[in-house]
N, C-alpha and C positions, 0 to 999 in steps of 0.2 A: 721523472721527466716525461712531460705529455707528448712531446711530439718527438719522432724517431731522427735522430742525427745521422745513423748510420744505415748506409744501404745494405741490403740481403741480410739485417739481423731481425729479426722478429721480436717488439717489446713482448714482454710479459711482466702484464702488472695483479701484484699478490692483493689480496684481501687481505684487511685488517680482522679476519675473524679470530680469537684467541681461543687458544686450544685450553679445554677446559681440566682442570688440575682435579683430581679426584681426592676426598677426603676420610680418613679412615677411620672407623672407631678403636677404641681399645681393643673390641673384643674382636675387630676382624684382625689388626698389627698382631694379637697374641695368635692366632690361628696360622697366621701367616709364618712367624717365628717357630710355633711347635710344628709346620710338616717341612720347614728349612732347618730345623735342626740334624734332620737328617740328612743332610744332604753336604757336599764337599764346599759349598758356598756360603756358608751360613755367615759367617765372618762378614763377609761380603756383604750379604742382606742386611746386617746388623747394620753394616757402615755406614749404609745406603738411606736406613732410616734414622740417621743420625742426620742427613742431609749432604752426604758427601758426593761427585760426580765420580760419573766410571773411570773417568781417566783419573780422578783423583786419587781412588782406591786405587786403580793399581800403579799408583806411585807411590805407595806409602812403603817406607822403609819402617826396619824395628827402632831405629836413633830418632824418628820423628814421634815417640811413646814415649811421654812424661809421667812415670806412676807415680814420682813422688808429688807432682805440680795438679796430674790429672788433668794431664790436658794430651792433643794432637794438634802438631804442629801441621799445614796442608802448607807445601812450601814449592812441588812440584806434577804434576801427571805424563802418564804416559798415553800418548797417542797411536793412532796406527800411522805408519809410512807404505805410504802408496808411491807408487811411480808410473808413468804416465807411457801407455805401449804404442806407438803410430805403426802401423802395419803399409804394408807394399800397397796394398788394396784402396787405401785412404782411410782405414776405420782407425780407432782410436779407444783403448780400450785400458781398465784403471787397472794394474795388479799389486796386491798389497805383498811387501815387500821386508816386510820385519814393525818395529814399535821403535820410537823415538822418547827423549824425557824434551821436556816442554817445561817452562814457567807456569802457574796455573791460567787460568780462561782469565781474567783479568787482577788488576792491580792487587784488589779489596779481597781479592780471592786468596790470596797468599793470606796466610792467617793462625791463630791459635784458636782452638775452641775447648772448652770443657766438658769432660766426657766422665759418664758412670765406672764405678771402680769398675765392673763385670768385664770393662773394656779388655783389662789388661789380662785378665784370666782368658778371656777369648785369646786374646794375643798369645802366650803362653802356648794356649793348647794348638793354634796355628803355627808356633817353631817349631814345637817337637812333633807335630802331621810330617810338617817337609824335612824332619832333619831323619825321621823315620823310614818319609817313602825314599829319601835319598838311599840313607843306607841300605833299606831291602835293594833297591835298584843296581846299587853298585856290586853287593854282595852276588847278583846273579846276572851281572856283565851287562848290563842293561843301559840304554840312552839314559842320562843325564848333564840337563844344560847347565851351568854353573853362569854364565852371563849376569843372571839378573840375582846375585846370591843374599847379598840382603832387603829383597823386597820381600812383600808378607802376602802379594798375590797371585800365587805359581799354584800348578797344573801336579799333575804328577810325573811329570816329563824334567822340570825345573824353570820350562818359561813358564813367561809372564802370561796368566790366561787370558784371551780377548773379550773383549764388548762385548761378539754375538756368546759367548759363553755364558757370561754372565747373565747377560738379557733373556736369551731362551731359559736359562735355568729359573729365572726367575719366572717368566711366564707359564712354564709347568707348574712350578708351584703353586 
């Protein structure tokens, strides 16, 4: 809309510039995989370059893993839940507030895709990480969240780990 309908709001019109998608060779994606191999995310980063969204990973339950099909069903994500703070003062301010499940980002997005066998052996080694740190956890009276208990993307706490988690881990790497 070129001209402004409404008083005291201020257009703001975007650029069509497109953000430029960066492309990998084999030999950086393996570099990348061998210094996340060590790392609590690796799972993650595999999924990621499988082409999955953050929300998407961490909606992934172990029932959505077809080893005999080989495939991943993406049928859900989890989002963050914000809630919207209005102060005395007039300010207005976002606090996040826990994680919701959501349908995926659109229609086409709910889907099967076929994935390499190593999937499921990652998988694997991801239930018995969290059925491990549960145990040591419990074993020495320590927080654990059972909430989210068959998702495959927890913390060592038992939530669900967040976006900037992921993200920053990723950017260290």
């Amino acid at each position: 809309i070129r001209a402004n309908p409404m008083e005291l709001v201020t257009p703001y019109y975007f650029s069509n510039a497109q953000k430029e998608v960066p492309a990998y060779t084999k030999k950086e994606i393996a570099t990348l995989l061998s210094y996340a191999k060590n790392t609590t995310h690796f799972f993650e980063i595999y999924l990621m370059l499988l082409g999955l969204r953050l929300g998407e990973i961490r909606g992934l339950k172990e029932t959505d893993f077809n080893k005999r099909e080989k495939t991943l069903h993406i049928r859900r994500q989890l989002v963050r839940q914000d809630e919207v703070v209005y102060s005395a003062d007039g300010n207005i301010s976002v606090k996040k507030v826990g994680v919701t499940v959501k349908a995926p980002k659109t229609e086409s997005s709910n889907r099967i895709i076929r994935v390499p066998s190593i999937t499921f052996d990652l998988l694997t080694q991801r239930e018995n990480e969290i059925n491990n740190t549960q145990k040591k956890r419990t074993e020495k009276e320590q927080e654990w969240n059972d909430t989210f208990a068959s998702y495959i993307c927890r913390s060592d706490t038992g939530k669900i780990k967040s976006e900037k988690t992921l993200t920053n881990a990723l950017k260290r790497i």
